[in-house]
C-alpha positions in Angstrom: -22.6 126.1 45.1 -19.2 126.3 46.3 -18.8 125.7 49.6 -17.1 127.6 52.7 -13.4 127.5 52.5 -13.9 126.7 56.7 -15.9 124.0 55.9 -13.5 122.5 53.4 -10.9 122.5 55.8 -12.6 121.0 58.8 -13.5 118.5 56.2 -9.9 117.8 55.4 -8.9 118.1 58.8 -11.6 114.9 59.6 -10.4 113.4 56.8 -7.1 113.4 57.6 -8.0 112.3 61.1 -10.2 109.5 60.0 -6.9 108.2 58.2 -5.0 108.2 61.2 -7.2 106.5 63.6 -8.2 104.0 60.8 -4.5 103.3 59.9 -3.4 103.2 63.5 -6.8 101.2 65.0 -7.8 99.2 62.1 -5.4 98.8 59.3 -2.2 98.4 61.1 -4.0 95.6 63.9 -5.6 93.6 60.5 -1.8 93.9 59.1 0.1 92.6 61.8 -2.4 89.9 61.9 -2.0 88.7 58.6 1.5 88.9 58.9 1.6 87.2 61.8 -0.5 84.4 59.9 1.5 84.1 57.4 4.6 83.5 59.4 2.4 80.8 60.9 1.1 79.2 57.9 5.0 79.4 56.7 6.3 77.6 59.6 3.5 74.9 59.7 4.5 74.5 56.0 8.2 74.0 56.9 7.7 71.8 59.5 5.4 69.9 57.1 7.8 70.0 54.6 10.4 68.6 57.5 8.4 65.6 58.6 8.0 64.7 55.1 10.9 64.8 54.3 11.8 62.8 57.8 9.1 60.1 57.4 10.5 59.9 53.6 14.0 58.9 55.0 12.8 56.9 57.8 10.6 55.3 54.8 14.0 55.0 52.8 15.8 53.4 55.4 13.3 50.8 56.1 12.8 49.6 52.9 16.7 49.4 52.4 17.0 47.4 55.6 14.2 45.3 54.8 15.8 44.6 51.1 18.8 43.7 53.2 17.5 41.3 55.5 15.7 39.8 52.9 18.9 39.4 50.7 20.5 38.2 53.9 17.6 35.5 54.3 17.9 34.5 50.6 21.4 34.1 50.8 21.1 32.1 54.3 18.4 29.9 52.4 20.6 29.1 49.3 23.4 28.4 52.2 21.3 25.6 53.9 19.8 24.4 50.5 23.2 23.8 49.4 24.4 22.4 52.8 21.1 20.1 52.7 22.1 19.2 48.7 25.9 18.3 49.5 24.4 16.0 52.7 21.5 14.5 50.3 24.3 13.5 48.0 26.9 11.9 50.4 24.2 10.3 51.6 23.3 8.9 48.5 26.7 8.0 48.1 27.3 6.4 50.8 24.1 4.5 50.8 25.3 3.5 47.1 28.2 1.8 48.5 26.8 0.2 51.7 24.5 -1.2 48.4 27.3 -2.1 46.2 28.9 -4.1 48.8 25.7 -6.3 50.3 24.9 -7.2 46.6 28.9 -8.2 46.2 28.7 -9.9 49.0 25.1 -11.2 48.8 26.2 -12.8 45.2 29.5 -14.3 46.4 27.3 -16.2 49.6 24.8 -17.1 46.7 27.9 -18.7 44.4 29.0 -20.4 47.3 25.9 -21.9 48.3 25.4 -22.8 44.7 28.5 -24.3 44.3 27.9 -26.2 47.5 24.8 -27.5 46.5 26.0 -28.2 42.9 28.8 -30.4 44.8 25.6 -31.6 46.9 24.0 -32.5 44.0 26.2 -34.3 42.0 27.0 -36.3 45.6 23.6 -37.6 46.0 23.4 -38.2 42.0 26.1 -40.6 42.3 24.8 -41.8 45.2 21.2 -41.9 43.7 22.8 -43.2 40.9 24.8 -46.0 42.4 21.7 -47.1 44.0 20.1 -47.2 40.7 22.3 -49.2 39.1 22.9 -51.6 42.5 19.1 -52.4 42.5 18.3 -52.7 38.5 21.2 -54.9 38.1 20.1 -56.9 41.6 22.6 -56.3 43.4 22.1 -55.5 46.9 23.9 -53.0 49.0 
């Protein structure tokens, strides 16, 4: 059956309307919507994207001061070691000499009290002597 050409058009005309109202009620609101989400959801993305890329310089800059302060402090340490080093050895060199000359002088007081009592010695073996001699061949002092 074929229906009434009046019927057909009220149809179309309903149709038509329905389209409208939907478009301008429902489809357009859910569009802007989305749209306006998707601006969100961009701009959260970008500023994201930003403090990443903020947080990756600060994290940059950190570790390059850090290497820096730590090369400072190794250089400092290598400074004082070599200070400490260069003080050891003029220590040691001075102690050295404060050595050298208390054994040089320590072994000339030991050769002159050796030759002093060598001179001592041969004094009181003459006179041990003398006496020796005085009282095996009787004669008296």
């Amino acid at each position: 059956m074929i229906p009434e050409p009046s019927y057909v058009a009220w149809v179309i005309v309903f149709v038509l309307l329905l389209t409208v109202l939907l478009d301008r009620l429902l489809v357009r609101p859910i569009t802007q919507v989305m749209h306006q989400r998707e601006g969100a959801i961009r701009s959260a993305k970008d500023l994201a994207e930003a403090s990443r890329a903020k947080a990756q310089a600060a994290a940059d800059e950190l570790e390059s001061r850090t290497r820096a302060a730590r090369s400072d402090v190794y250089h400092q340490m290598d400074e004082r070691r070599r200070e400490a080093m260069e003080r050891r050895a003029h220590l040691v060199a001075e102690t050295r000499a404060e050595v050298e000359q208390s054994l040089e002088s320590a072994k000339t007081r030991v050769q002159s009290q050796a030759q002093a009592a060598r001179a001592q010695l041969d004094r009181d073996a003459d006179a041990m002597a003398t006496s020796i001699v005085e009282r095996v061949l009787g004669r008296a002092s």
